[in-house]
N, C-alpha and C positions, 0 to 999 in steps of 0.2 A: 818419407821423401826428404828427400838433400836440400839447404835452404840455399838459393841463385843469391840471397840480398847482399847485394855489395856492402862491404864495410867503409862507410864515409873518414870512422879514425874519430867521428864528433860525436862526442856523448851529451844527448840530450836532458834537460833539465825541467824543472816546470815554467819558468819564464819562457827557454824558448817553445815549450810546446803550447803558451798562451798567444805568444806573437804568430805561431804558424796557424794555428784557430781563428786569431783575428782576423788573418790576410785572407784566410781561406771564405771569412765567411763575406768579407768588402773592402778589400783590397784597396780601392780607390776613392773610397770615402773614410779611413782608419791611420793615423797619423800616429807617430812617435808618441809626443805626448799623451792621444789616447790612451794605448797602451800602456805606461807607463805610471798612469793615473790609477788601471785596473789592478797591476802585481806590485806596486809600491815602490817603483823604482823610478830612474832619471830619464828624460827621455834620450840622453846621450848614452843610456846603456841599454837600451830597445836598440839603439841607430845602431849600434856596436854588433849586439848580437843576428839581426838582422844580415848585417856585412858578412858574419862570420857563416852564419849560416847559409848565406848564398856562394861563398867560397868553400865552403865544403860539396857543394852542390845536395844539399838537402831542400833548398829553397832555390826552383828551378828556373824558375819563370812568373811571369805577372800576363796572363790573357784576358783580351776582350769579348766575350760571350755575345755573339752577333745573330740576329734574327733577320737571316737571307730571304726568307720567304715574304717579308715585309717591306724591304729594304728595295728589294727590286724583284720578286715576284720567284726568285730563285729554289731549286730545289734539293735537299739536303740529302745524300743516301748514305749508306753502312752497306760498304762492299765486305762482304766474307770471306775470306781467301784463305787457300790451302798454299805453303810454300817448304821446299826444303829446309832443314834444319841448318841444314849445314850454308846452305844460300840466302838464310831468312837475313839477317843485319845488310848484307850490300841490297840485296830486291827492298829488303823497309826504306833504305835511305832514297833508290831510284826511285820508286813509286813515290816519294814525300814530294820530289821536284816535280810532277807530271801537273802541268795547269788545274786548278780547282779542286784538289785534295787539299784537307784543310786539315787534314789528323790519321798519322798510321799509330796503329797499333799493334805489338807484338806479343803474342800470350806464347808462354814457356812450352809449351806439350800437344799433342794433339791436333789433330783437324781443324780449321778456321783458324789457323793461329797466327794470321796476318788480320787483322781490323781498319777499311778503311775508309773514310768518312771525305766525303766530296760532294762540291756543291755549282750544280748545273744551270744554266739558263733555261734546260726545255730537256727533253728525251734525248735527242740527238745531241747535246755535251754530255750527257752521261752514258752513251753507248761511246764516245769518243772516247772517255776516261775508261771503262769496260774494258777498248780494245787492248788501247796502253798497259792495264794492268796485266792483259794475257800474252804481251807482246815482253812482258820483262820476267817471264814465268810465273807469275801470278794466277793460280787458276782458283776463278770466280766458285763459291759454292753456294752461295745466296746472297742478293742485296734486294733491302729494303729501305721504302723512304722514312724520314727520320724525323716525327711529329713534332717532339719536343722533348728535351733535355730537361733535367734536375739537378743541379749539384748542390751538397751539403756541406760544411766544415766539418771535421773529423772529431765526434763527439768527446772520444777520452782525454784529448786536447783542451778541450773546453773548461770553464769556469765550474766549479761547482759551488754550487748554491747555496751550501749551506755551509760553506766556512766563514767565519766569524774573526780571527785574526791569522798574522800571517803563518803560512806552514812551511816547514822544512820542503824547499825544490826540489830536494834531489838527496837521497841517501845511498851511500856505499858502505857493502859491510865488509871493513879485512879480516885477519886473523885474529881467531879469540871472538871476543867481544866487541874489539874497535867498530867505529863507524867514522863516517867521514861525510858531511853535511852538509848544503848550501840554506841558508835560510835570511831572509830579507828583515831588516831593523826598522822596526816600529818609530813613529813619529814620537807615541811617550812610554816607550819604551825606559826602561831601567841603564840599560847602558848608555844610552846615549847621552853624547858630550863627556863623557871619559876616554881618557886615555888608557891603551892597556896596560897600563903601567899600575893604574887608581883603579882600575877594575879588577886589577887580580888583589892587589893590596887590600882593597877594601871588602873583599869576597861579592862583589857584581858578578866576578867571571871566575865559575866553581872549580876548583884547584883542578880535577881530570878534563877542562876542556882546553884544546890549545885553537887559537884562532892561525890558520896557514895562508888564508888568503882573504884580500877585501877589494871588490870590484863595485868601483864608483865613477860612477860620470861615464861609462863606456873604459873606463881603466881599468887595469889588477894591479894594486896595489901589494909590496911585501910588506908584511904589520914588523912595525917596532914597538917598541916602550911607549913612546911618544906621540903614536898616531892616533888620534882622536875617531872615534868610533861617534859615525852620522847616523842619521835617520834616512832610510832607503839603500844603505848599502848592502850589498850583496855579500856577507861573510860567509868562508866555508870553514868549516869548526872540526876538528879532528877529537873524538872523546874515546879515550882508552876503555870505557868503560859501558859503552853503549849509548843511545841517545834516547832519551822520553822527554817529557813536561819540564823536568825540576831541571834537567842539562840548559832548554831552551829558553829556560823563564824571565832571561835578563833581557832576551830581544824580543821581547812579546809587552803589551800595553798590560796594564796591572789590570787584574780581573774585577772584576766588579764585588762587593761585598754585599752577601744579600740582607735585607731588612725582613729584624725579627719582623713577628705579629704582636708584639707588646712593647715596639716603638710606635710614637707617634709618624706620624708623616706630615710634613707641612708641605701646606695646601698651595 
C-alpha cells in the first residue's frame, strides 16, 4: 500500500521528538526550561525549535481535553459515517461547522471513513446533529456514546532510561562511510571552552571530524577557527570516516575509571 504521509520538508531529530513527547504528554504544565533541563540544551533552543516545528506544521495544535458530561451533564457521541471519496474533505470541513461537533475524522479507505464526535445537551441535540450530518451527505453507520477517552505521548518519542550521557540526535549516513551527526556538548566535557582552532591543534577534535554547524541559544551558528565551543550546544559533526565512541569522545563527560579491588577506598 502507497504511503498518503505528506512530506513536511522537516527532518526530525532527537531534541525535537523529546519536545513533541513532552507536550504531548502535559502541555500546559511543561515549559521551555523544562525541557531544556531534560536534552541538555538552552531553553532559547527548545523555544526555537518548537516555533520551527509548529511552522512546518508537525506541531498542530495545543487542546483542552473537556469532561461535558460533568461540566454540564452533556453527552458525548462517535458518529460513523460513510461518505464519498471523492466529496470526503468539503462534507469533513461542512460537518466540522455544524453546532456541537467537536472532532471529524477522516480515515483514508473504506466504510466509516468519516469519524465524528459531538457533544449534546439531551437526545433530541443529538438527533438534530444526526439530521445535519445526513442533510450534507453524510450517511450515519453507527453512533455510540462515548464513556471516556485515553491519550498517551507517543512512546518512541520518549526518554529512554537508560542513557547515561549525551547521545548523537540524529545520524545521516552519505556515501561511502560518511555520516553526518547532531550530538549535544556535555557541561565537562573535553571540548569545551576551546576554540576550533585549539581543538583541532591540540587533537581534542580528531583530524576526520569536521564540525558544519553549531546551534546555540535557539541560533545556527557557521563555526570558524575562532568560535569557542560551549556546553549544551547543539554541533552537527560531519566524519568521513564513520561515527562511533572514539569520533564522539570529546563531547561526552570523561568516563569514570573503575577501582581495582586492591586499592584502598577511603571511607
Amino acid at each position: 500500500m502507497a504511503s498518503h504521509r505528506p512530506d513536511s520538508g522537516y527532518r526530525l531529530d532527537e531534541i525535537d521528538r523529546r519536545i513533541i513527547y513532552a507536550l504531548m504528554a502535559d502541555a500546559r504544565n511543561t515549559s521551555a526550561p523544562m525541557i531544556a533541563e531534560e536534552v541538555s540544551v538552552s531553553p532559547a533552543t527548545i523555544r526555537n525549535r518548537i516555533d520551527q516545528l509548529e511552522d512546518h506544521g508537525i506541531i498542530r495544535d495545543y487542546h483542552t481535553s473537556v469532561d461535558f458530561e460533568r461540566a454540564e451533564g452533556g453527552l458525548t457521541t462517535l458518529f460513523q459515517c460513510n461518505v464519498s471519496v471523492e466529496n470526503r474533505e468539503a462534507i469533513a470541513q461542512q460537518v466540522s461547522a455544524i453546532p456541537g461537533v467537536i472532532n471529524v475524522r477522516k480515515l483514508m479507505t473504506g466504510r466509516r471513513n468519516l469519524h465524528v464526535v459531538a457533544v449534546g445537551a439531551d437526545t433530541q441535540s443529538l438527533e438534530r446533529i444526526g439530521r445535519a450530518l445526513s442533510e450534507l451527505g453524510a450517511e450515519i453507520e453507527d453512533e455510540d456514546l462515548v464513556q471516556d477517552e485515553i491519550s498517551r505521548p507517543y512512546t518512541p518519542y520518549g526518554p529512554d532510561e537508560t542513557a547515561t550521557d549525551p547521545t548523537p540526535t540524529d545520524v545521516i549516513s552519505l556515501t561511502g562511510d560518511a555520516n553526518v551527526v547532531e550530538v549535544t556538548v556535555s557541561s565537562d566535557s573535553e571540548i569545551r571552552g576551546y576554540t576550533l582552532e585549539e581543538a583541532g591543534s591540540r587533537g581534542v577534535l580528531p583530524d576526520d571530524l569536521l564540525i558544519v554547524a553549531i546551534e546555540r541559544d535557539g541560533t545556527v551558528l557557521t563555526p570558524r577557527g575562532e568560535t569557542t565551543i560551549r556546553a549544551d550546544d547543539v554541533v552537527t559533526v560531519l566524519s568521513r570516516d564513520g561515527i562511533d565512541d572514539r569520533t564522539l569522545h570529546s563531547f561526552r563527560p570523561p568516563a569514570a575509571e573503575p577501582v581495582s579491588d586492591s586499592e584502598p577506598i577511603d571511607p
